[in-house]
N, CA, C and O atoms as CSV, one atom per row, in Angstrom:
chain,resi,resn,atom,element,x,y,z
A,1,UNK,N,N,52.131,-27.029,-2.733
A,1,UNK,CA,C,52.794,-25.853,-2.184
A,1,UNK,C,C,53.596,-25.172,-3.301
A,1,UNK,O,O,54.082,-25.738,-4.280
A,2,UNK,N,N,53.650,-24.037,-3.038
A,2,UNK,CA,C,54.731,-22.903,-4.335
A,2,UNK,C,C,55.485,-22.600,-3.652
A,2,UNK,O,O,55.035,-22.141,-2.602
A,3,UNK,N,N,57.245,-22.657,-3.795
A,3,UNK,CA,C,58.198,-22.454,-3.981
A,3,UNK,C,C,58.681,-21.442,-4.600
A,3,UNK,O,O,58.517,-21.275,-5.809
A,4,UNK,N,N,59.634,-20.282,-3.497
A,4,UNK,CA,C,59.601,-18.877,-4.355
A,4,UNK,C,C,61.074,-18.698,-4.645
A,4,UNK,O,O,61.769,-18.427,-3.665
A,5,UNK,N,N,61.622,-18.793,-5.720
A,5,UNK,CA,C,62.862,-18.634,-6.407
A,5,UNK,C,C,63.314,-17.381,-6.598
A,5,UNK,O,O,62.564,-16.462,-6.930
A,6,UNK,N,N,64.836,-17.219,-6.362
A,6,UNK,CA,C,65.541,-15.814,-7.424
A,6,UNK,C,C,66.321,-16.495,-8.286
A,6,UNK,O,O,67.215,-17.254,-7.912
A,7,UNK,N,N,65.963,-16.211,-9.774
A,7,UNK,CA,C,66.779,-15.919,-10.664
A,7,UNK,C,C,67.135,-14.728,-11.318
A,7,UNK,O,O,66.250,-13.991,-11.753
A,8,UNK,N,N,68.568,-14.394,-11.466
A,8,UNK,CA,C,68.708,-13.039,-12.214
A,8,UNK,C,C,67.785,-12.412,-11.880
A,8,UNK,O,O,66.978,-12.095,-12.753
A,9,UNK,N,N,67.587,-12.051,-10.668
A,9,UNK,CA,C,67.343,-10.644,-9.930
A,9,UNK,C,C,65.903,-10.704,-9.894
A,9,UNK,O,O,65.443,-9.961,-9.027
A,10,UNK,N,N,64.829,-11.505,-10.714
A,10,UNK,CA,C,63.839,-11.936,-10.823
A,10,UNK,C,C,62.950,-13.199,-9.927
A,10,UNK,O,O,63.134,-14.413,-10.019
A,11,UNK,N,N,62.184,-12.648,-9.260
A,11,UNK,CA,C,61.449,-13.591,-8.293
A,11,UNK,C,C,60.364,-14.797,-9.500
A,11,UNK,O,O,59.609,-14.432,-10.402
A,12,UNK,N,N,60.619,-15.948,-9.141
A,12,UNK,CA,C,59.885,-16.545,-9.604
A,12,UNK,C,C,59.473,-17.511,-8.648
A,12,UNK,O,O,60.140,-17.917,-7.696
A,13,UNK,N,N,57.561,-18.073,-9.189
A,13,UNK,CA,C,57.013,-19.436,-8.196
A,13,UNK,C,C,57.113,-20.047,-9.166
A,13,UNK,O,O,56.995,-19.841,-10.374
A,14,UNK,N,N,57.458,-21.222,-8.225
A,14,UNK,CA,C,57.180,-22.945,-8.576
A,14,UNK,C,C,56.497,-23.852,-7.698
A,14,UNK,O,O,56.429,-24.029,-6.482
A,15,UNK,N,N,55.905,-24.484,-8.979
A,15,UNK,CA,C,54.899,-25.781,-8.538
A,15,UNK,C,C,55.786,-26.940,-7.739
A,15,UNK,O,O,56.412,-27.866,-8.255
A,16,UNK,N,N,55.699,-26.728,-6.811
A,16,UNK,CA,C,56.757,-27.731,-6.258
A,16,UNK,C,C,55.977,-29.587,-6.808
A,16,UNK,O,O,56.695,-30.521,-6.451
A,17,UNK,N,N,55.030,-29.879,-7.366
A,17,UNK,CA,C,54.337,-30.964,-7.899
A,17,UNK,C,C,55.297,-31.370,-9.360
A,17,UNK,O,O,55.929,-32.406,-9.564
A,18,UNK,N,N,55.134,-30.072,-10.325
A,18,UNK,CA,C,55.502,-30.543,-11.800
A,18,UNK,C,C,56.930,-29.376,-11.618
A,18,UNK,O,O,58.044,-29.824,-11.891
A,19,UNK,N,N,56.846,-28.413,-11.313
A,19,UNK,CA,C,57.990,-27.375,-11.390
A,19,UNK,C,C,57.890,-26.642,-12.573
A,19,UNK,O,O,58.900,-26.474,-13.257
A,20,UNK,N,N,56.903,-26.223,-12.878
A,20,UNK,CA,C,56.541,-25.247,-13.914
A,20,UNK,C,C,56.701,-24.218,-12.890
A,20,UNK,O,O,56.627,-24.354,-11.669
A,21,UNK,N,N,56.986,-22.910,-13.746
A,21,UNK,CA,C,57.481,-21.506,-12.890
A,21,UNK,C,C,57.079,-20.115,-13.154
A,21,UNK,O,O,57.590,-19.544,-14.118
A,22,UNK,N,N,56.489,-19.692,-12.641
A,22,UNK,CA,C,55.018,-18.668,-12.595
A,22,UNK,C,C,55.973,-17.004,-12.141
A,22,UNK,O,O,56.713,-16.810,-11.176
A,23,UNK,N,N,55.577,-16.049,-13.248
A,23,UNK,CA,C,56.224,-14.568,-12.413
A,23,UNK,C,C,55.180,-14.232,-11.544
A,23,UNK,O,O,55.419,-13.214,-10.894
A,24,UNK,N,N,53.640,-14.987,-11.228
A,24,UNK,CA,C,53.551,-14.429,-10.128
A,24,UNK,C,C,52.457,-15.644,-9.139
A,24,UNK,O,O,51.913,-16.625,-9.646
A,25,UNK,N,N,52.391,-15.387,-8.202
A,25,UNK,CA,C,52.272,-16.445,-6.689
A,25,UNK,C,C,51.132,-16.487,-7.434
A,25,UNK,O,O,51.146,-17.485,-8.155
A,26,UNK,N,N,50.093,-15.786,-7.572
A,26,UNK,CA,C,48.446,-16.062,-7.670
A,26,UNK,C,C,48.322,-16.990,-8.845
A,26,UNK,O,O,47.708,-18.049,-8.722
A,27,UNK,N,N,49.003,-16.558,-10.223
A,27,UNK,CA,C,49.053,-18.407,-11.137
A,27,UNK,C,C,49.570,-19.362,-10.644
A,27,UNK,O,O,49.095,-20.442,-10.996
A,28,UNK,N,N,50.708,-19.390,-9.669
A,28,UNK,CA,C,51.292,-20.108,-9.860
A,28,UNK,C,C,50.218,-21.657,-8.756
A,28,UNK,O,O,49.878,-22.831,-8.903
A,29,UNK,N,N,50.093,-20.224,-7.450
A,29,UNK,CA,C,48.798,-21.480,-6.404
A,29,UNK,C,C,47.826,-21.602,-7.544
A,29,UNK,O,O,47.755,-22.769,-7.930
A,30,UNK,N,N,46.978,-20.685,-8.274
A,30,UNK,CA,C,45.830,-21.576,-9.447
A,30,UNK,C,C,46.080,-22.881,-10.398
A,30,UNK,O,O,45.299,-23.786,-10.693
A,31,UNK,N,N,47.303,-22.685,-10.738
A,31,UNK,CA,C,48.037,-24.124,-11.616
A,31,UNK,C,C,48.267,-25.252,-10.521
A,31,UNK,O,O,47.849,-26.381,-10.778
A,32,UNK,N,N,48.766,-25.063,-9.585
A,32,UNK,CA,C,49.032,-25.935,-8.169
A,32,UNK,C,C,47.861,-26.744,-7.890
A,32,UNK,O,O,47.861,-27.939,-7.591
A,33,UNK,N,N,46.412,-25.623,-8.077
A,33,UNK,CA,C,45.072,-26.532,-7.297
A,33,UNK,C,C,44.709,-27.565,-8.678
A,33,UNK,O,O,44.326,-28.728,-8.555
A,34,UNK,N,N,44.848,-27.106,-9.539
A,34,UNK,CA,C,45.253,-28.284,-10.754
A,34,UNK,C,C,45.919,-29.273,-11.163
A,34,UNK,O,O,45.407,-30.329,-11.535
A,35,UNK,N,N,47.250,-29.008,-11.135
A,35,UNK,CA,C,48.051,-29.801,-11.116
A,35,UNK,C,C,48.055,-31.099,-11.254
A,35,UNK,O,O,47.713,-31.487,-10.137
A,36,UNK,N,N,48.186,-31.828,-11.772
A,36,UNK,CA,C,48.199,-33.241,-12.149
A,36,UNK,C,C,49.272,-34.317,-11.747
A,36,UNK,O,O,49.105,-35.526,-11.590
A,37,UNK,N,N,50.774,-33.332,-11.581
A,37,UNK,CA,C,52.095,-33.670,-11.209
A,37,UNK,C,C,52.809,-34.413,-12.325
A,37,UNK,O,O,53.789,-35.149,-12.206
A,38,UNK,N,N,52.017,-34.029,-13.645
A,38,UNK,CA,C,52.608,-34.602,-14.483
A,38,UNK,C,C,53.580,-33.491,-15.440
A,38,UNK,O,O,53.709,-32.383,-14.919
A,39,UNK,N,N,54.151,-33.658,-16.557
A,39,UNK,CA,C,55.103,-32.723,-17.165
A,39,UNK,C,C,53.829,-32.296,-18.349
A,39,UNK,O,O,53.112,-33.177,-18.823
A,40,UNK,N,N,53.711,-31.159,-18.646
A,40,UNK,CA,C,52.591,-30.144,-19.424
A,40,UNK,C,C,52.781,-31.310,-20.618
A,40,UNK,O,O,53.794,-32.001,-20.726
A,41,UNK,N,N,51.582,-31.395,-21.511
A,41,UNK,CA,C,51.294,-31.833,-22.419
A,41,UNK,C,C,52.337,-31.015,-23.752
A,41,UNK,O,O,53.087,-31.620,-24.518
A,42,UNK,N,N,52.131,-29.718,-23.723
A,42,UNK,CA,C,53.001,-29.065,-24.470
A,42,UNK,C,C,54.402,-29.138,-24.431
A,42,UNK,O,O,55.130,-29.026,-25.417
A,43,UNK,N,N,54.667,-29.276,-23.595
A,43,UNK,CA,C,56.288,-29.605,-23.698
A,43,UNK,C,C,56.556,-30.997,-23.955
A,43,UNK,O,O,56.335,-32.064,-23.381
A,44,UNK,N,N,57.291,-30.486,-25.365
A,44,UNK,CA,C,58.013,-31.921,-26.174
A,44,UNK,C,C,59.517,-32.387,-25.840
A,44,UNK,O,O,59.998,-33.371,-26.402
């Protein structure tokens, strides 16, 4: 499921799985049906 946030006046989704945070719903459900629930490889 995606989770729809305001920050600073700015709507953002989240992966409610890993919590990576998308400016818009349609990446954010495409990363979701992926999702692994793990933390991105890229982030060190």
């Amino acid at each position: 499921m995606v989770s729809e946030t305001d920050r600073d006046g700015t709507t953002w989704y989240e992966c409610d799985l890993c919590g990576l945070t998308f400016d818009s719903r349609e990446e954010a459900t495409e990363h979701e049906s992926r999702c692994d629930a793990e933390e991105p490889s890229y982030i060190q």
